[in-house]
C-alpha positions in Angstrom: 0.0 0.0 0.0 1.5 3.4 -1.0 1.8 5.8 1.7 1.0 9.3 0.8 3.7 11.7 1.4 3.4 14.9 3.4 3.7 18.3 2.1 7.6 18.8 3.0 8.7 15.5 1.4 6.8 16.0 -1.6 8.3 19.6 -2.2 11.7 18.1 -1.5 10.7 15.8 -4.4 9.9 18.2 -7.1 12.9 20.1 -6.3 14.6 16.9 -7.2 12.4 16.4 -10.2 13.3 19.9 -11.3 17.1 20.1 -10.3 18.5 20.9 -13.7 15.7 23.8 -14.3 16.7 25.7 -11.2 17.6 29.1 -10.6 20.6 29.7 -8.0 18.2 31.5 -5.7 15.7 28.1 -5.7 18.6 26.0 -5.8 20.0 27.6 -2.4 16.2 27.2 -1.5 16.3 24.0 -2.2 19.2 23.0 -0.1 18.0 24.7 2.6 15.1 22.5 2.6 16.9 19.4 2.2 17.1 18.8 6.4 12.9 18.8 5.6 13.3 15.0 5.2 14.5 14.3 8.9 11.4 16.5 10.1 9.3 14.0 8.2 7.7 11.0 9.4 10.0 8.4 8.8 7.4 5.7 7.2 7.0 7.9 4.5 10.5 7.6 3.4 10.5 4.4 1.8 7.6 5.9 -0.4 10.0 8.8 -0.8 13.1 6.9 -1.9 10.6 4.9 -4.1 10.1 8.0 -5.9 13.4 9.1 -6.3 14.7 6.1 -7.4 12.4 6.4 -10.6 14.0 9.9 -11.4 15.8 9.8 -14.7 19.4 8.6 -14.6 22.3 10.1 -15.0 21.1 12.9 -12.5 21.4 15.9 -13.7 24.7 17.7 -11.5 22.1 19.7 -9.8 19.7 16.9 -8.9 22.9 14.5 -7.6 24.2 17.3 -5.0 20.5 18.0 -3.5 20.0 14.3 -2.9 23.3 14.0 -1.7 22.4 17.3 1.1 19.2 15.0 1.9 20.9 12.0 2.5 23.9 13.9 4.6 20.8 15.8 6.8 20.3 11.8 7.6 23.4 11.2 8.4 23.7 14.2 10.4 20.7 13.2 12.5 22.3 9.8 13.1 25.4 11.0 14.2 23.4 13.5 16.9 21.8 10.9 18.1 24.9 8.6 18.8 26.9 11.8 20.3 23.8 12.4 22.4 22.7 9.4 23.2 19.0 10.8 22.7 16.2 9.8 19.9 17.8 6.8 19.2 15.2 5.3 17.3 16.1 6.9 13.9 19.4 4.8 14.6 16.9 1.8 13.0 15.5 0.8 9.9 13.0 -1.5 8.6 13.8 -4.3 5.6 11.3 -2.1 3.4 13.7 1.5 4.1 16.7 -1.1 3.8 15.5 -2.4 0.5 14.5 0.7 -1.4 17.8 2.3 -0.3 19.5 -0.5 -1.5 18.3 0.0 -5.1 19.1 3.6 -5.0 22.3 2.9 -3.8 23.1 0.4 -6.9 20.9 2.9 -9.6 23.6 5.5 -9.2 26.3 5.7 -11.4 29.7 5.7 -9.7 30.4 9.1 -10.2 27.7 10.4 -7.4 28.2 12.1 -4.7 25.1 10.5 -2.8 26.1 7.0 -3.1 28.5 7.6 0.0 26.2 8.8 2.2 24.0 5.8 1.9 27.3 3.8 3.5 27.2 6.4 6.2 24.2 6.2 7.1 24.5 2.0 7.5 27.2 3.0 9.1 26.0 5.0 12.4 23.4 2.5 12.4 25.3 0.1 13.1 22.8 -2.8 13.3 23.2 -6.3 12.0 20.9 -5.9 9.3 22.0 -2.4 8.4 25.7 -3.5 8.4 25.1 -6.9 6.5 23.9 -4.4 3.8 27.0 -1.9 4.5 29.3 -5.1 3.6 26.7 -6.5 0.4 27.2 -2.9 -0.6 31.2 -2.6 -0.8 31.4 -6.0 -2.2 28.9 -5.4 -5.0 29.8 -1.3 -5.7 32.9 0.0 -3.9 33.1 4.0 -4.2 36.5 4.5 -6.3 37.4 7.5 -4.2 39.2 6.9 -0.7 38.0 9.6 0.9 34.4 8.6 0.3 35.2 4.7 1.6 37.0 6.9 4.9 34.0 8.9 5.6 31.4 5.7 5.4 33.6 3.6 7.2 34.4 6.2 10.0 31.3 5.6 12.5 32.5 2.3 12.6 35.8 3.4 14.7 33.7 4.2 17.4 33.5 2.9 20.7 30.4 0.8 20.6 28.9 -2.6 20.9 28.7 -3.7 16.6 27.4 -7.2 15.7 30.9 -7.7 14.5 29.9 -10.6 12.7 28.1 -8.8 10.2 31.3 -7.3 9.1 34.1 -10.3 9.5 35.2 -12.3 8.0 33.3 -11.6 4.9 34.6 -7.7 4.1 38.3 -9.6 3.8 36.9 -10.4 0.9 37.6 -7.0 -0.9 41.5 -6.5 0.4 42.1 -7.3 -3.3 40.9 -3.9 -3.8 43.6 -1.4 -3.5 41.1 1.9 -2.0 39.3 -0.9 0.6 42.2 -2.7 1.5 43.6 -0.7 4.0 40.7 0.7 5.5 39.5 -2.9 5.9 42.1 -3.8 7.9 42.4 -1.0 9.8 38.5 -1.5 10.8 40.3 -5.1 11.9 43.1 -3.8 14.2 41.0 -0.8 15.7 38.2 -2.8 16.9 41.2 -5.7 18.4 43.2 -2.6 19.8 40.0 -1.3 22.0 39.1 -5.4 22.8 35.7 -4.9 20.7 36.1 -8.4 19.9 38.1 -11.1 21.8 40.6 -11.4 19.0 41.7 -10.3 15.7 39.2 -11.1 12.6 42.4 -11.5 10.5 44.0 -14.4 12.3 42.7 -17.2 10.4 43.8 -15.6 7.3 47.5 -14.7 8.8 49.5 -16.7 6.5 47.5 -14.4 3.1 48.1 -11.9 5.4 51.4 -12.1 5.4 51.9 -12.9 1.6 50.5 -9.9 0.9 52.7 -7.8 2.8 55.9 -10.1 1.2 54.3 -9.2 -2.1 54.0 -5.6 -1.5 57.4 -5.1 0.1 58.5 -6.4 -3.7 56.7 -3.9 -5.1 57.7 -1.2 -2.8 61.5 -1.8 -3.1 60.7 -1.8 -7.2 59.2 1.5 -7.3 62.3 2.7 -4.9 65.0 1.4 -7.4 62.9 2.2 -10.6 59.8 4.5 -10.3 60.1 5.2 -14.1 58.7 2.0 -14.8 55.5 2.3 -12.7 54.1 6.0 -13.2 54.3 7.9 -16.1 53.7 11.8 -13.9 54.9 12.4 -10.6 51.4 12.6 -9.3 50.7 9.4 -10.5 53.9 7.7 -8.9 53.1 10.0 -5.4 49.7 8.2 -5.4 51.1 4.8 -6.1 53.6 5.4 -3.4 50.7 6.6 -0.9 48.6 3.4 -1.8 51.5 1.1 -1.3 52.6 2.6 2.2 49.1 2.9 3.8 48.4 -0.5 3.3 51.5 -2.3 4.5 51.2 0.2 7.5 48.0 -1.6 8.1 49.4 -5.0 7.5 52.1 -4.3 9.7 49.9 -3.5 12.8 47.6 -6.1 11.9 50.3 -9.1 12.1 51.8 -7.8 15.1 47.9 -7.2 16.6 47.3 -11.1 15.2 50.7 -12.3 17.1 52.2 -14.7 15.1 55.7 -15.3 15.1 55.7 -16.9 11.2 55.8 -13.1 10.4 58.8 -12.4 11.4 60.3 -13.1 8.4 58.1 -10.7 6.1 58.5 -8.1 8.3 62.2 -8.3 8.4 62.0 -7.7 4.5 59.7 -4.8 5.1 63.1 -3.3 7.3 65.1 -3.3 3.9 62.8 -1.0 2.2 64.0 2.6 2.2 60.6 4.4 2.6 60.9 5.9 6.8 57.2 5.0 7.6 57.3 2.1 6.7 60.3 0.7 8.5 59.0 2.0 11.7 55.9 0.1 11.3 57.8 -2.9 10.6 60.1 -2.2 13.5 57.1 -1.4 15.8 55.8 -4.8 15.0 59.0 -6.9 15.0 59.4 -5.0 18.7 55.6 -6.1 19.4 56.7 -9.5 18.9 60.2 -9.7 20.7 62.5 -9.7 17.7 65.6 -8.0 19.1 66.0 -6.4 15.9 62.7 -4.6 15.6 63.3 -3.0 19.4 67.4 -2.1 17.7 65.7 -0.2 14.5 63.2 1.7 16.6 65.9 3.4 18.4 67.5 4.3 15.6 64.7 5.5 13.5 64.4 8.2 16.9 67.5 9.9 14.8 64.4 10.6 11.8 62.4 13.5 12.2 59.8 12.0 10.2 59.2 8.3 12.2 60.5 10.2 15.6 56.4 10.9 17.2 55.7 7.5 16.5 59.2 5.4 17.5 58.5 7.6 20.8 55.4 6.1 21.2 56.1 2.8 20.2 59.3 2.9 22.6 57.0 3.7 25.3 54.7 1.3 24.7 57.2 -1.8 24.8 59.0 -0.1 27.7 62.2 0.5 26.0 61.8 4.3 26.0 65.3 4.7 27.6 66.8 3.3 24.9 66.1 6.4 23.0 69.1 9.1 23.6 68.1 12.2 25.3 68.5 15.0 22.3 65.4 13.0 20.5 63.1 12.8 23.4 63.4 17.1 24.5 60.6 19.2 23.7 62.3 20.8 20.9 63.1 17.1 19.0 59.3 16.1 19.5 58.3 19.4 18.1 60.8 19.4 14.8 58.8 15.5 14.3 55.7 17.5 14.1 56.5 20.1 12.0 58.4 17.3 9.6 55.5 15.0 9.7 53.1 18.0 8.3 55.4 19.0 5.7 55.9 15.1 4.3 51.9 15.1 4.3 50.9 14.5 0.2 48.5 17.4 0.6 52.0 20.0 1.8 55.3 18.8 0.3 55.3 14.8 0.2 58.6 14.3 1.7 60.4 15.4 4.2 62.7 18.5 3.9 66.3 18.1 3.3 67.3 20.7 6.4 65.8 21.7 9.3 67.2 24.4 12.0 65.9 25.9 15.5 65.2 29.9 14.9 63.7 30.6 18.4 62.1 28.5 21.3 59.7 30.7 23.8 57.3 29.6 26.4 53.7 31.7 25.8 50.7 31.7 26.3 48.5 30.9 23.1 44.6 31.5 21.9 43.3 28.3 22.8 45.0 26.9 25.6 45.6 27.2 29.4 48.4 28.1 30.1 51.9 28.6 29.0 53.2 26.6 26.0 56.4 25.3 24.2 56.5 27.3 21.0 58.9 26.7 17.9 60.1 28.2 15.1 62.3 26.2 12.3 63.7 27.4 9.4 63.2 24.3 6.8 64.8 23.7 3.5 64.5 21.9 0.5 67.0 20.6 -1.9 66.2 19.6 -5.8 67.9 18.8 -8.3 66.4 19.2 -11.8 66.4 16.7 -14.8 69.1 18.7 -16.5 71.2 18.7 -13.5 70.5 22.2 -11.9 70.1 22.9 -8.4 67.3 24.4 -6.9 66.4 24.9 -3.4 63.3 26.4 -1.4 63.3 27.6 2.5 60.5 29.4 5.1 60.3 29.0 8.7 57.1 27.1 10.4 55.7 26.9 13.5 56.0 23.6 15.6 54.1 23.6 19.3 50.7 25.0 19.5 50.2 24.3 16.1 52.3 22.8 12.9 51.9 24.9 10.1 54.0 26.8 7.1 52.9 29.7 4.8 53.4 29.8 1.5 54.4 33.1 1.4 58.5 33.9 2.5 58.3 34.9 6.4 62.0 34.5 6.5 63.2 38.4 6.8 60.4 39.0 9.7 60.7 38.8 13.3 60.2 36.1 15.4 57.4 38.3 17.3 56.0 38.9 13.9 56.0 35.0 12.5 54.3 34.2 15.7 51.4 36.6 15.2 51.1 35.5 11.4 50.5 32.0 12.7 48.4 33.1 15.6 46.0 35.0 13.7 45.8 32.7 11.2 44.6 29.7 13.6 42.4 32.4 15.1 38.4 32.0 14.6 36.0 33.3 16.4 32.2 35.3 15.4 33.8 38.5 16.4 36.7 37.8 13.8 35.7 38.1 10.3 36.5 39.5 6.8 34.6 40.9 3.7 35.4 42.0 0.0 34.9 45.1 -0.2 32.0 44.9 -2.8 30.1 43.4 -0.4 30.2 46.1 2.3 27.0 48.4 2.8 26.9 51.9 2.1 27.5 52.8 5.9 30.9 50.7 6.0 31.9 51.9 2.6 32.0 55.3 4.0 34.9 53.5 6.8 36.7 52.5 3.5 36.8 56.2 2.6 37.9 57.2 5.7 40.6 54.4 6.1 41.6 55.0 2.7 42.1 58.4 3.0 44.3 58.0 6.2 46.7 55.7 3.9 46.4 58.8 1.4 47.7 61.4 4.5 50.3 58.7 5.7 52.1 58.6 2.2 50.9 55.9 0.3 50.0 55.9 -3.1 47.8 53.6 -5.7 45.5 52.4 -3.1 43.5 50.0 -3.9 40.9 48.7 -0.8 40.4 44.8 -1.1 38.5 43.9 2.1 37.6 45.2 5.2 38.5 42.8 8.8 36.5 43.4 11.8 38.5 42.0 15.3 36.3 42.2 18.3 34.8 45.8 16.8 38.5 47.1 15.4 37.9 48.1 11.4 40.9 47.5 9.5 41.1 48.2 5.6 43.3 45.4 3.5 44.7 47.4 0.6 47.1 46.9 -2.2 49.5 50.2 -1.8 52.8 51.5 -3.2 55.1 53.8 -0.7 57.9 55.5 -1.8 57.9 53.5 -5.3 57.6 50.2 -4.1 54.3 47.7 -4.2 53.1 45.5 -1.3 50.4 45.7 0.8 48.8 47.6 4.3 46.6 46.9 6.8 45.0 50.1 8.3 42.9 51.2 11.5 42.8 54.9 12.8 45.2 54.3 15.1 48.6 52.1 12.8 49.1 51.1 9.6 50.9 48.0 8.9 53.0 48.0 5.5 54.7 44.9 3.7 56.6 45.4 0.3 56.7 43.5 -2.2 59.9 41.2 -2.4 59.3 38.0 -4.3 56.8 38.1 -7.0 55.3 34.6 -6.1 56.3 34.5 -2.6 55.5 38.0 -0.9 53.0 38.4 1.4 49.3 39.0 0.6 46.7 40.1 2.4 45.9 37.3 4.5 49.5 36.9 5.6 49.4 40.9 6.6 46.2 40.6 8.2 47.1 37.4 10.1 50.1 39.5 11.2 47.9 42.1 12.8 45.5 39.9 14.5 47.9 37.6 15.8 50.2 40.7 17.4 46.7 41.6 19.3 46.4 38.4 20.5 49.5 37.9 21.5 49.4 40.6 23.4 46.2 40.1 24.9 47.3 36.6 26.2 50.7 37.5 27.1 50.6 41.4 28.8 54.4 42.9 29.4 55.2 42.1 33.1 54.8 45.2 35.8 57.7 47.0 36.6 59.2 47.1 40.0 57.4 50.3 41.0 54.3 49.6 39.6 54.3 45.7 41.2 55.1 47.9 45.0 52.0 50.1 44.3 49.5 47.0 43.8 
């Protein structure tokens, strides 16, 4: 028997019916209204999903990124309810819901966006049923992208009760997949670690378990002695590489998590490779299962900036941390790991940088924490040499402590007060903290513009051209491009300083944001961390 649908979920439908023909204005309307379906009552959404599975395929672009704001306004719910621990009866679903999201689910093409919510959505329910279909799912229509199978797999690294059962052994069966495999496993070892499950779902599949780490440790050391042969860009061989590493990190942990001793061998080959991370993992787990060796290569890994956070941890861990010499266990060694490990990341640099040095330690306080802090600054450097031979190299200083971070732009000729405030106000947010184009500003703060602009004007400066306007805690300031005594840069401006930076690098000068994160980070700085009294002052109090 069809169930009619109420008024909300049948708009919600004919904006989906009419996604390509919207405006931008009804589109924005239409988003707005996609949270309509959790508001709904939720029998009517297998009639609803019913509906929308008969909409015309390929969606339309428009059509595909509503459904997916419907689905995620589920998901959302879900997740509420299991922060919350409130309503959690929209954390079930019946076989009929289950069914008719099933055949949306398989409809879509592999390209949309709303296929990964679905997972999600199985996911923080976390039933046996719903997670029987989670697994039928990813065995049957795998998203392609791994950022779509981290984000439907992620309510599953919670801790919770899960009908485990539902999920191993049978979702081993996609570790043939390369963007599953690793997630897979590392569902495995996370639910061991916490002693979800009594032990590891992998250990009566070691022995594949450990062929495929012997296999990959082939490939690995291949792509180290000939990468030309496997990747015709460097993007392609960077994601290759990335693929390859994450999943014999997993393998690694998992064998050690597993605990048996027949993979002492494979990891032992794992140690040859060249590739930092890797080793450590190999080590961690050699240590794990009291090879000598694997506890002898953790301490000297400590010497790598990149492994040192994690052979520190491991160290502790197997209670060997005094193994480690002194000058890679100080504040200042943990925090060049941090600042290394950021700067390998594939979304920063993708290695590690060929130099590193100390430019200033200070205890402060910082936005965002209690109490005084360790706080670093290291100048980094990079060495490359070209395919015909030439040299090149590039250096900045980042920050290491409250935060690991590096601009693009060249803070090298500031000073250390300075570089602090640029990352300061950059980490800054907060509602009183904001910034606008200049186009967008009413008529009332245009007339600030003119007034800002025109006390550039009397200070000097020349070819002003406003850009935006930043508002800290009720404190106007106008972001302008500016020339002073010939030379270009730019100027940050209140009534009462003016903040200039010239242009010295075409590509690597600072902007804007830099010289506005300057300026907010020097207030709070200063606000967090007042000049001590002096003498007389501290006897009059």
């Amino acid at each position: 028997m069809t169930v009619p649908l109420d008024d909300r979920l049948t708009a919600l439908l004919e904006d989906l019916r009419r996604g390509n023909e919207l405006e931008a204005q009804e589109l924005n309307r239409a988003h707005r209204r996609a949270a309509w379906v959790i508001e709904s009552p939720r029998e009517e959404w297998t009639e609803f999903f019913a509906e929308v599975c008969k909409l015309e395929l390929p969606l339309p672009a428009n059509t595909d990124r509503l459904l997916t704001s419907i689905l995620a306004s589920m998901v959302q719910q879900r997740r509420a309810s299991l922060a919350s621990g409130e309503k959690r009866d929209c954390l079930l679903a019946d076989a009929q819901l289950l069914a008719v999201l099933h055949q949306l689910y398989v409809q879509l093409p592999q390209r949309s966006g709303a296929k990964a919510p679905i997972l999600t959505w199985l996911a923080v329910g976390g039933t046996a049923e719903q997670l029987d279909l989670l697994v039928d799912l990813l065995l049957e229509d795998p998203p392609e992208d791994e950022q779509q199978i981290a984000l439907a797999l992620s309510p599953l690294f919670l801790k919770r009760k899960l009908p485990v059962e539902s999920l191993f052994p049978k979702l081993f069966a996609v570790i043939d997949k390369p963007q599953l495999a690793a997630a897979v496993i590392d569902l495995a070892n996370y639910l061991t670690r916490e002693k979800l499950i009594t032990e590891h779902p992998g250990k009566a599949m070691a022995v594949p378990l450990m062929e495929l780490l012997s296999s990959l440790a082939q490939s690995l050391a291949s792509l180290e002695e000939r990468p030309e042969d496997f990747a015709e860009t460097p993007q392609q061989l960077a994601r290759r590489v990335a693929h390859s590493v994450s999943l014999a990190v997993s393998l690694c942990d998992a064998l050690a998590l597993i605990g048996d001793e027949r993979a002492i061998g494979k990891l032992n080959q794992v140690l040859e490779l060249a590739h930092r991370r890797v080793r450590t993992e190999a080590a961690g787990a050699l240590a794990r299962l009291g090879d000598q060796r694997g506890k002898d290569t953790l301490v000297e890994l400590a010497a790598e900036p990149v492994a040192r956070l994690r052979v520190l941890t491991y160290a502790s861990e197997l209670k060997i941390a005094d193994k480690i010499p002194p000058q890679y266990r100080s504040p200042a060694a943990k925090a060049e790991s941090e600042l290394v490990i950021w700067l390998a990341e594939p979304t920063q640099f993708g290695v590690p940088p060929s130099q590193l040095e100390l430019v200033d330690h200070r205890q402060q306080h910082w936005p965002g924490y209690n109490g005084a802090i360790d706080c670093f600054l290291f100048r980094f450097t990079y060495r490359l040499t070209l395919e015909d031979g030439t040299q090149r190299s590039y250096s900045n200083v980042g920050i290491a402590g409250p935060l690991a971070h590096a601009f693009t732009a060249d803070l090298a000729d500031l000073p250390p007060d300075d570089i602090y405030a640029a990352f300061a106000g950059w980490q800054a947010e907060h509602e009183d903290i904001k910034q606008y184009e200049v186009s967008q500003l009413s008529k009332t703060e245009q007339l600030e513009v003119v007034r800002l602009e025109r006390r550039l004007h009397d200070a000097g400066y020349a070819e002003i051209q406003p850009l935006q306007m930043g508002y800290f805690f009720g404190e106007k300031a106008l972001l302008a491009q500016v020339q002073r005594d010939g030379a270009a840069g730019v100027a940050v401006a209140d009534f009462e300083d003016i903040l200039f930076y010239p242009v010295r690098q075409p590509r690597r000068s600072l902007g804007i944001e830099e010289a506005y994160s300057i300026y907010k980070g020097r207030k709070l700085l200063r606000a967090f961390n007042p000049p001590p009294a002096a003498p007389g002052d501290a006897a009059k109090t």
